[in-house]
N, C-alpha and C positions, 0 to 999 in steps of 0.2 A: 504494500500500500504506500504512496508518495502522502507524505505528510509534510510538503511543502507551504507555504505561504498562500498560494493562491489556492489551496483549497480550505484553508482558513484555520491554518495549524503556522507556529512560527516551531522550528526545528528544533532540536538540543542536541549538543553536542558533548565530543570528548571535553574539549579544551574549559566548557564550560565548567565541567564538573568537578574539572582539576582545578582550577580558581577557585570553585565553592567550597570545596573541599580541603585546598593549601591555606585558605584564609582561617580556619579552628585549627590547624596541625594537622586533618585526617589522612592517611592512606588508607590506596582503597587500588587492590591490584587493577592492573588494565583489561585484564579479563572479565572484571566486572561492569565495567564503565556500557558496552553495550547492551546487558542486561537491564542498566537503569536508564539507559535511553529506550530500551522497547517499555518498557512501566509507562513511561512517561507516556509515549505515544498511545500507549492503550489508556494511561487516566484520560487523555484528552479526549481520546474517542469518545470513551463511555460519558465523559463530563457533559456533553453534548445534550447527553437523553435523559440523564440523571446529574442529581446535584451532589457530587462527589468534593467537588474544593472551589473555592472562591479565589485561589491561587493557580493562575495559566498559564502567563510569561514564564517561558526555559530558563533566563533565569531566577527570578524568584522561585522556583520548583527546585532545582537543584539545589541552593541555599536554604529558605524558609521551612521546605519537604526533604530533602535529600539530606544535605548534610547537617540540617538541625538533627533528624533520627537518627542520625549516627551520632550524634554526642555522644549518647551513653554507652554504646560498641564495647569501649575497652572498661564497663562497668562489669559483663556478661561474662561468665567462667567460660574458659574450653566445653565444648561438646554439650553446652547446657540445653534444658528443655525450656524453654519459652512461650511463656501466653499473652497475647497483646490483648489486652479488655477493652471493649467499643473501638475498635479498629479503624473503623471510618471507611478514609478509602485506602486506607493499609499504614499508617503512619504511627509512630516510629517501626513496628515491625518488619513490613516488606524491606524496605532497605536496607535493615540490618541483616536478613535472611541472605537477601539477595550477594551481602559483603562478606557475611562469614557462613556461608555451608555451613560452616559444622555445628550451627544454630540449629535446633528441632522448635518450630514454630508452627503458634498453633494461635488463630486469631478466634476472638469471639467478639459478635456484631447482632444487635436486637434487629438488625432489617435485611431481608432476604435479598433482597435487590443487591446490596453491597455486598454481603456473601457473595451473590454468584459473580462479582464482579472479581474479587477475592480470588476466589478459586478458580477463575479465567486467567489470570495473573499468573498463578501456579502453575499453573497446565504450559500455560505459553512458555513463562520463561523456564519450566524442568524445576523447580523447588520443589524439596523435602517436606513443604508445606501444606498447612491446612487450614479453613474457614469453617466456622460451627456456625449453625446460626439460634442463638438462644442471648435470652436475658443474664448478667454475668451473675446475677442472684442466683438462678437458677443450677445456672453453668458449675459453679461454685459450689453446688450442694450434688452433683451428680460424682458419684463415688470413681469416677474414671479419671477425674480431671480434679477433683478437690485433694489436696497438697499432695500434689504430682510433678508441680515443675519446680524451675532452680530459681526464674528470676519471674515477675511481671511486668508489664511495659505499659503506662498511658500515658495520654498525650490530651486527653480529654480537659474541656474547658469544666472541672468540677470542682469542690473544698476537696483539699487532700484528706478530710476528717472521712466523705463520702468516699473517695479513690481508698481507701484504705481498707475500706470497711468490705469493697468491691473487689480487692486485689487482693487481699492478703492470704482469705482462706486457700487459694489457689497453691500456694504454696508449700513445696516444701520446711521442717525444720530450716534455718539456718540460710532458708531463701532471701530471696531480696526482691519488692517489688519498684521502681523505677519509674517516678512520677516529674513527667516535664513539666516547669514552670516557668515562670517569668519573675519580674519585679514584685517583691513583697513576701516574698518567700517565707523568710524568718519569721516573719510576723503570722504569718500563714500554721509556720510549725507549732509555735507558740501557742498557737488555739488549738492544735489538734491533741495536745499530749496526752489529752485526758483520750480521746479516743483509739490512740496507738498501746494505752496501756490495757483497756478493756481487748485489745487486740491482741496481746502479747506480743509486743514490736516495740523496735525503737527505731528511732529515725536521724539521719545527718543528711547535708546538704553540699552537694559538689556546683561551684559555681564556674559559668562558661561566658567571656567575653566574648561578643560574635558581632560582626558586622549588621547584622540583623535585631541586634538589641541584647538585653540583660538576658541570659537565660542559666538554667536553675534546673540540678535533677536531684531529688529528693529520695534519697535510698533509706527506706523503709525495710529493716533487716526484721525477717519472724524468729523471735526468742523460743518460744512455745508454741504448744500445738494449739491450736484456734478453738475460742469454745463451739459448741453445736450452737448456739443461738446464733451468730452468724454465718453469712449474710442474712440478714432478715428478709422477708420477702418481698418482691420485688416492688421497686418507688420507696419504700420505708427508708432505706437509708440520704435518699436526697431530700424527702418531705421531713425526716426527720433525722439530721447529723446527731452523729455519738456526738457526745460532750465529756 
């Protein structure tokens, strides 16, 4: 498919990504550079029919999308299992899948439409990967997938007290779930403490100078194994934050 200009695509390139990506410190082998140019080409496709991102210019995609998700890359152990909770239209996970294979990722998305957008993703570019499509409350209490992985990944516009409450059961002892932020962070953790402790979690904050603005990934490490009462069921935890 010609994903030129004139048909109402502007291109992405190597050189781009390597700019987006020399500006945070990232490498990112060259073998993978084409894999996140077909992503892109397929986000725009599909952004077309569905409202996948408000973000389309190549480059603010490879910057704002591409190598903000890779911030947290070198947070992620060797060989780990990974869950990205409300995926969206693949962010931070696809990218980090896409950079280091030896990712096992696994996205969970409440809307079917981005699922299969997801899993078209997969197919295309050969990832190890997978799309569920359920609520993360839900997700979360299904015994195949509740503290089964090594880290969690969002990127979701939520209270980290909510992201907490959504990510954490997910995890293994010892896990770590992996919560992008912006400006106000600290302030942000400060309110949640009471809720990472009903969690059995504690939380630190690795912060990232980026062309792009202040940004902030809050590693929320699981002490203990989660009680049964969470997740609570589904909406509870945004209608009503642990405190």
């Amino acid at each position: 498919m010609d994903y030129s200009c004139e048909n109402g695509f502007s291109p992405m390139n190597e050189q781009m990504l390597r700019r987006a990506f020399a500006s945070v410190g990232i490498l990112c082998p060259d073998d993978r550079l084409p894999l996140l140019i077909r992503y892109f080409e397929l986000l725009t496709e599909r952004n077309r029919v569905m409202n996948l991102t408000r973000i389309t210019d190549p480059e603010e995609v490879a910057a704002k999308h591409f190598a903000d998700s890779l911030l947290g890359m070198s947070l992620i152990p060797e060989n780990a299992s990974v869950v990205d909770v409300g995926s969206g239209a693949g962010f931070p996970g696809l990218p980090i899948a896409i950079v280091r294979p030896d990712v096992r990722l696994t996205m969970v998305d409440s809307l079917a439409k981005r699922v299969a957008f997801l899993n078209d993703v997969v197919r295309e570019l050969g990832l190890g990967s997978r799309a569920i499509h359920a609520r993360a409350e839900d997700a979360a209490r299904d015994d195949s997938l509740r503290a089964h992985f090594d880290a969690a990944l969002s990127r979701a516009v939520a209270p980290m007290n909510v992201l907490a409450e959504l990510t954490v059961p997910f995890l293994k002892v010892g896990g770590a779930s992996l919560m992008y932020k912006g400006p106000g962070t600290a302030e942000e953790l400060e309110a949640s403490k009471g809720a990472l402790s009903k969690l059995r979690s504690e939380a630190e904050i690795v912060h990232f100078d980026t062309p792009w603005g202040v940004r902030n990934i809050v590693i929320v490490r699981k002490l203990e194994k989660t009680p049964s009462a969470y997740p609570r069921k589904a909406g509870t935890a945004s209608k009503k934050p642990l405190n």
